[in-house]
N, C-alpha and C positions, 0 to 999 in steps of 0.2 A: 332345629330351633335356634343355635348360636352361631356367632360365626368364630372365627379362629381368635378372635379378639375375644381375652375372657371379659373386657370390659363392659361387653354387649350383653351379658351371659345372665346378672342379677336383675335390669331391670325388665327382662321378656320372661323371666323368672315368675316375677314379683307379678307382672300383666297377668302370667297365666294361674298363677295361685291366686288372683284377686276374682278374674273374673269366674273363676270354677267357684268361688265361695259364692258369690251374687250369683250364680245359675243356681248352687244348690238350696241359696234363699228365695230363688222365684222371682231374682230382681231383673227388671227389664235394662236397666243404668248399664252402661259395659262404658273398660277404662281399657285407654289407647296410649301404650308408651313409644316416643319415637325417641332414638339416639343420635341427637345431632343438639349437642349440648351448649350451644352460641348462637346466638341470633348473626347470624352472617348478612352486612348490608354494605352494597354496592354501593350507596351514597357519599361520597367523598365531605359533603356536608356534616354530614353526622358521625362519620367518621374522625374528620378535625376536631367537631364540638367534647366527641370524647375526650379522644386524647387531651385536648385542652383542660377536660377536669380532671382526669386522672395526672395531671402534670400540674395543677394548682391544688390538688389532695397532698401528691407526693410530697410538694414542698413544703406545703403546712405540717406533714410530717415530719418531715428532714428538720424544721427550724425548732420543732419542739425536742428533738433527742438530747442535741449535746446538752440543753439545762437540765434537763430526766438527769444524766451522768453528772454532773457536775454538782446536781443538790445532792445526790447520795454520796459522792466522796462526802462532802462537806460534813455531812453526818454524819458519818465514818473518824471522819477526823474530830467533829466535838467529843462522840462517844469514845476516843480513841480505840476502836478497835482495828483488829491483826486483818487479812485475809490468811 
């Protein structure tokens, strides 16, 4: 049922304990899990367009940290507390 990979192991697991409950309900519905966890796409297009926003997220990130850090000294210092 698994391959050498335990990472395969829980959700062909989870398929076969789902669908053994819907048999023993009568239900005609069957669930199909496949392991291939990323949409894999050969388009160089959409490809770019990713990264493009994963690289205008990141920075939006990046440019919010240092103030995060810098208002909590600040605080730290009116409160004057120790670390």
């Amino acid at each position: 049922m698994c391959s050498v990979e335990p990472i395969n192991c829980l959700p062909v697991l989870v398929n076969i304990l789902s669908n053994t409950f819907l048999r023993l309900f009568n239900s005609t519905a069957r669930l199909r899990v496949w392991s291939k966890p990323f949409y894999g796409t050969q388009n160089p297009e959409i490809r770019r367009d990713v990264f493009f926003i994963c690289l205008g997220y990141l920075l939006i990130v990046a440019a919010g940290l240092p103030p995060h850090f810098a208002v909590s000294s600040m605080e730290d210092y009116k409160v004057k507390s120790m670390h």
